[in-house]
C-alpha positions in Angstrom: -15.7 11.7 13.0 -11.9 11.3 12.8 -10.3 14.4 11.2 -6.7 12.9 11.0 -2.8 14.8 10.8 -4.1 16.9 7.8 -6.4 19.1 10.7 -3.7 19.7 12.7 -2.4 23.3 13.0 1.4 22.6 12.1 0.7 20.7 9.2 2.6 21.6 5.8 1.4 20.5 2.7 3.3 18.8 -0.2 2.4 18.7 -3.5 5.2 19.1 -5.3 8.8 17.3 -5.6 8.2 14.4 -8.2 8.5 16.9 -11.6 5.3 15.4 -12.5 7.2 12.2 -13.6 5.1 9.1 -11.6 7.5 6.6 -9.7 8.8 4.0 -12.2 10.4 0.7 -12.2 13.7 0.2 -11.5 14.5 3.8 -9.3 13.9 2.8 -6.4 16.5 0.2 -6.5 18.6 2.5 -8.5 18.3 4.8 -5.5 19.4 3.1 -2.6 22.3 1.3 -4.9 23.7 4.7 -5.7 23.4 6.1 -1.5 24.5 2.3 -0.6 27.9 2.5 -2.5 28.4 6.4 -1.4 28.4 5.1 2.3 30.6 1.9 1.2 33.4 4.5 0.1 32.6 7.2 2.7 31.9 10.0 0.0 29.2 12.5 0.7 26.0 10.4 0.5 23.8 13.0 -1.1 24.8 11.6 -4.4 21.9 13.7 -6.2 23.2 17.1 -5.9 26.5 16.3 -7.6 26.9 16.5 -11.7 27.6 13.3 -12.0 23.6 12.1 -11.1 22.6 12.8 -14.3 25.5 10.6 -16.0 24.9 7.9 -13.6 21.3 7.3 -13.5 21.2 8.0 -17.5 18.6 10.5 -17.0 17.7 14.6 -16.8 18.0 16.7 -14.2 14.5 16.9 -13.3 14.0 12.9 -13.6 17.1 12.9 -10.8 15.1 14.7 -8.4 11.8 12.6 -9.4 13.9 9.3 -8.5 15.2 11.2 -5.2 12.0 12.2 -4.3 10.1 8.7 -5.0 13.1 6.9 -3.0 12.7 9.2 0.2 9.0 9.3 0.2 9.3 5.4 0.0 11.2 5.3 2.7 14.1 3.3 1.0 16.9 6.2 1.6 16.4 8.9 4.1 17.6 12.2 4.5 19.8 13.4 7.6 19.4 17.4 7.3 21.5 17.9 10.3 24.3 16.2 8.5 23.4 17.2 4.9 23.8 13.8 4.0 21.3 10.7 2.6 21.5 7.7 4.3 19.7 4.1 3.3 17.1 3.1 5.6 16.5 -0.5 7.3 13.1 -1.0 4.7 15.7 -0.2 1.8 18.3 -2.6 3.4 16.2 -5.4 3.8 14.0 -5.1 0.2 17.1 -3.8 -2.1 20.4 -4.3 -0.1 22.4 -7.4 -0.6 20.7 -10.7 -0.7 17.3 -7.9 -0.4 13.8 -9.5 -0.3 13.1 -8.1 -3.4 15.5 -6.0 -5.5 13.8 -5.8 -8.7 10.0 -5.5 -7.0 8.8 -8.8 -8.8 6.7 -9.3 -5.3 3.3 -7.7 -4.5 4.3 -7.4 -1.0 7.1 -4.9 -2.2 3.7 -2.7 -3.6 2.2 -3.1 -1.0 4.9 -1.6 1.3 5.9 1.1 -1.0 1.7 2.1 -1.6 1.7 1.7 2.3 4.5 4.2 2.8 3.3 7.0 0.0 -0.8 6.9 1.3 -0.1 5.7 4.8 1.7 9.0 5.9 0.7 12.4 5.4 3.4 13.5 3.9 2.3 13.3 0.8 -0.7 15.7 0.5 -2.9 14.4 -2.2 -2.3 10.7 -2.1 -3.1 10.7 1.7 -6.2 12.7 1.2 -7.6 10.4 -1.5 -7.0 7.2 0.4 -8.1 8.3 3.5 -10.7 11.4 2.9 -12.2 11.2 -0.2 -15.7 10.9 0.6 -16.8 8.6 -2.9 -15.8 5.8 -4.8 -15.8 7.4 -8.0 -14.0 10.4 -9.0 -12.6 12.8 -11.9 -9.3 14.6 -12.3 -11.7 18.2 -11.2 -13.3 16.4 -8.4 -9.9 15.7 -6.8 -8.1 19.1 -7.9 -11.3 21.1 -7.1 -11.7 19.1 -3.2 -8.2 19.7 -2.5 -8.2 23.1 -4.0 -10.9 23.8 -1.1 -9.2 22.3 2.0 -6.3 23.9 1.1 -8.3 27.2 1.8 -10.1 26.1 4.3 -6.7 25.1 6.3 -5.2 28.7 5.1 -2.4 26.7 3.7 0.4 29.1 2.1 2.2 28.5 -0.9 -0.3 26.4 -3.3 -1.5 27.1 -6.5 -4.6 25.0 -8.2 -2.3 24.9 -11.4 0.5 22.8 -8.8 -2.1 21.2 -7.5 -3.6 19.7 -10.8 -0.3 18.6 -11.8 0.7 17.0 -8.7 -3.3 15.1 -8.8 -2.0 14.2 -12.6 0.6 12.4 -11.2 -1.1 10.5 -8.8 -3.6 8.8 -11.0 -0.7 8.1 -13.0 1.3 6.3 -10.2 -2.0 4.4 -10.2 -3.8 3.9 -13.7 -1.7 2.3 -16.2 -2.2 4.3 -19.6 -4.6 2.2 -22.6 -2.5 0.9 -25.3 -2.7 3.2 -28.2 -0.8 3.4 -31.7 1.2 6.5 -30.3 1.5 4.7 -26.5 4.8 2.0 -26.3 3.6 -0.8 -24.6 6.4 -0.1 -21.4 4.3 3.4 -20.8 1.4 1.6 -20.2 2.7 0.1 -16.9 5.2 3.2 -16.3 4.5 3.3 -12.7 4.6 -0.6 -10.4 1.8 0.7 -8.4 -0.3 0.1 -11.8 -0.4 -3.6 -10.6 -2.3 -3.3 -7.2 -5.5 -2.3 -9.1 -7.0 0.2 -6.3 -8.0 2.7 -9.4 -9.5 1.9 -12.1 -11.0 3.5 -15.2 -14.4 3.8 -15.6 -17.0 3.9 -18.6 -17.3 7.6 -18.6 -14.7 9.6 -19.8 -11.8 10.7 -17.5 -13.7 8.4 -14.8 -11.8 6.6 -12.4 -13.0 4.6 -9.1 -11.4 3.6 -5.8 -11.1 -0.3 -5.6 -12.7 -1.2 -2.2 -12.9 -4.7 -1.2 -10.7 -8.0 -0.5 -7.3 -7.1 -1.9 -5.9 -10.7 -2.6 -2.2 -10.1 -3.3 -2.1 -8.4 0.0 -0.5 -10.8 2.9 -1.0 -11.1 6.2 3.1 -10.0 7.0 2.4 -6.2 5.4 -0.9 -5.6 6.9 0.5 -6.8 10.2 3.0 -4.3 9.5 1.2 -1.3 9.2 -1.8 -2.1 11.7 1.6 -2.2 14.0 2.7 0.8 12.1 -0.7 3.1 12.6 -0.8 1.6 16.1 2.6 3.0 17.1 1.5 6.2 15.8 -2.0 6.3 16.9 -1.9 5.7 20.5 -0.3 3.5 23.5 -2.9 2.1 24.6 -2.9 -1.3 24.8 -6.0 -1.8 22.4 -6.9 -0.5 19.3 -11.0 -0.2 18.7 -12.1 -1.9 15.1 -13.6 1.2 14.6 -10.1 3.2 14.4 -8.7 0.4 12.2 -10.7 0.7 9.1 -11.6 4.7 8.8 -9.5 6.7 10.9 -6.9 8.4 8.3 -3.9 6.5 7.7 -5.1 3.0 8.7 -4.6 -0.1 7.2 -8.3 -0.2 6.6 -8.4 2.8 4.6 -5.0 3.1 3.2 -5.4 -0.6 1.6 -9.4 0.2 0.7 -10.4 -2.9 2.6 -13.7 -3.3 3.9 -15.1 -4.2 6.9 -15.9 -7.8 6.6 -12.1 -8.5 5.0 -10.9 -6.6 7.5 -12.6 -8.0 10.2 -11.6 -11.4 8.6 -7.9 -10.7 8.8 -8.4 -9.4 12.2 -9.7 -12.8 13.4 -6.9 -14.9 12.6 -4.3 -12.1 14.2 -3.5 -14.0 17.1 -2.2 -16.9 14.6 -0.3 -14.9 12.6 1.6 -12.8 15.5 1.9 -15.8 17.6 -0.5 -14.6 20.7 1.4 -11.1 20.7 -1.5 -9.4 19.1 -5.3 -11.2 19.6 -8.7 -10.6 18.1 -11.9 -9.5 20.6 -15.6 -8.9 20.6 -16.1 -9.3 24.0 -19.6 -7.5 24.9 -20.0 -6.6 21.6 -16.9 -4.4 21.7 -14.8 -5.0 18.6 -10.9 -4.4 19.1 -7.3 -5.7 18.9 -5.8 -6.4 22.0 -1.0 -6.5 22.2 0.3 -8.4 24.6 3.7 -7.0 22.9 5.9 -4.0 23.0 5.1 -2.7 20.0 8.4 -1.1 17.9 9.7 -1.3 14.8 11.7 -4.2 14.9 8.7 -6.3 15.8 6.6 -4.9 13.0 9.7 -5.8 10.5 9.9 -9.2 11.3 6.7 -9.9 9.7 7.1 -9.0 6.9 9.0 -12.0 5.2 6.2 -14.5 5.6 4.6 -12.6 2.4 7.9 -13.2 0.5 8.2 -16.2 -2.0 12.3 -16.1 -1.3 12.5 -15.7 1.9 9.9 -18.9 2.3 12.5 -20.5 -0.2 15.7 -20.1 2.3 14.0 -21.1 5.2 12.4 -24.1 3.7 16.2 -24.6 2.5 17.7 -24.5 5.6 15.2 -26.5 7.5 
C-alpha cells in the first residue's frame, strides 16, 4: 500500500492561509501582474505586505492574503524567504505574463494546471488528502473534517484545531462545488471559484452529499497529463521506468490527482510514445505494465508540452507555418 509524503516524519500540515475565501477568478492573474510590475521597477516584490494592497487589488485585508496565498500555492508567484522577496515563476510567465497562454483562464488546460498544482503536492493538507487518500467516492462535510481530524492525531501533528480544520474542508468543497442558484445567491457566486468547471465534485441527492468524479475527464489534454506524469516522475524516483501501478494510486499521481481510472489511464498511456515523440513509450512486456523515458527528465521538458492543449498557441503556430 503506498502511504505517500503525508506519512513522513517531517511533514507539516497546512490548513490554513486562504481566510476561508475559495480561489476566485481574476486573482491569480491579478497576482503575478502586481509581483510582475514590482520586479519591472525594482521595488520590493512582496507587494502584499505594504498598505497599498488593499487599494490596489480593491479588496480587504484578509482577501489580500487569500489572493497571496491562492497565487503561491498555484505556483504562479513564488516566495524567496532568504531574500524576503516574491518573485513570478516560469508557470506564471508563460500562462499570465505577456503574450501568456492564457491570462484570463478561458482554457481548461489552465484548471487543469492550477487543480494539478493545489492536489498534486502536499502542501496543501486537505486537498491532497481527498484526492489522493480518501478511501470513497461519496462523502459529507463530517466525513472529511472527522477523517482528517483523526490522521491529524494519529501523525501527532501540533497546532490544529477541528474548528480550523472544518473551515479549511469548507473551503475546499467550495473551490470545487459551484453554489445552486437561489433568490438570496447572485448568479457570479454560483461559479465563485474556476475550479467549479472541471466537475470532479459534485452534489448529490442527499443532503450536504457530494461525490468524487472518477472516470475519463474529457477537457483534460494530453500536454497537462504529460506534464505532471513528468512532474510525479521527477519526484517519485529516477529510475528509468515508472510501474502502471505507481501511476494511478500512489499519492500525488496523475492517476489519482485527476480521478482517472484505470482503463482511461491506461488509454492515455498507450498513445505516450506519440505524444512525447519516442522520449517516453508505453510497455506490457510479460505482463508487466509500465512507462519506459528514453529522456532526461526536467522541467523544461515537461513545460514544453504543455501548449499542444492550448487553442492560441495552436493558433500562432498554424500562423506562422
Amino acid at each position: 500500500m503506498f502511504r505517500g509524503p503525508l506519512h513522513q516524519a517531517d511533514y507539516v500540515p497546512k490548513f490554513s492561509g486562504h481566510e476561508t475565501f475559495p480561489m476566485r477568478y481574476g486573482w491569480l492573474k491579478k497576482a503575478y501582474d502586481a509581483v510582475a510590475r514590482a520586479e519591472l521597477t525594482g521595488e520590493n516584490s512582496n507587494v502584499f505586505q505594504k498598505e497599498r494592497a488593499i487599494s490596489y487589488f480593491g479588496v480587504g485585508k484578509n482577501m489580500v492574503t487569500a489572493i497571496r496565498h491562492w497565487a503561491l500555492q498555484a505556483n504562479v508567484i513564488k516566495n524567496i524567504r532568504e531574500e524576503k522577496r516574491i518573485v513570478t515563476t516560469p508557470l506564471g510567465q508563460k500562462i499570465f505574463g505577456e503574450n501568456g497562454l492564457d491570462p484570463y483562464m478561458e482554457e481548461p488546460a489552465t484548471l487543469w494546471l492550477i487543480h494539478w498544482k493545489l492536489a498534486g503536492s502536499p502542501h496543501k493538507t486537505t486537498w491532497f488528502w481527498v484526492f489522493n487518500h480518501f478511501p470513497n467516492f461519496t462523502f459529507e462535510r463530517d466525513q472529511l473534517v472527522n477523517g482528517l481530524v483523526k490522521l491529524a492525531t494519529d501523525r501527532g501533528w501540533s497546532r490544529f484545531t477541528q474548528a480550523t480544520i472544518k473551515r479549511d474542508v469548507e473551503c475546499f468543497i467550495r473551490t470545487y462545488v459551484a453554489h445552486e442558484v437561489g433568490r438570496n445567491i447572485a448568479h457570479e457566486d454560483t461559479l465563485e471559484s474556476p475550479l467549479t468547471e472541471l466537475g470532479l465534485i459534485k452534489p448529490i441527492g442527499r443532503k450536504d452529499g457530494f461525490r468524487l468524479v472518477r472516470g475519463a475527464q474529457s477537457s483534460l489534454g494530453d500536454g497537462i497529463f504529460v506534464y505532471a506524469l513528468i512532474n510525479f516522475w521527477t519526484w517519485f524516483s529516477s529510475a528509468q521506468t515508472l510501474s502502471f501501478e505507481a501511476i494511478a494510486h500512489h499519492p500525488g499521481s496523475p492517476g489519482q490527482v485527476f480521478q482517472l481510472d484505470e482503463d482511461e489511464l491506461a488509454n492515455r498511456l498507450s498513445r505516450i510514445e506519440e505524444i512525447t515523440e519516442g522520449g517516453l513509450s508505453w510497455s506490457e512486456t510479460a505482463g508487466l505494465k509500465q512507462v519506459i523515458r528514453s529522456v532526461e527528465l526536467n522541467n523544461e521538458l515537461s513545460f514544453s508540452y504543455i501548449y499542444r492543449d492550448y487553442k492560441r498557441q495552436r493558433k500562432v503556430i498554424n500562423a506562422i507555418s
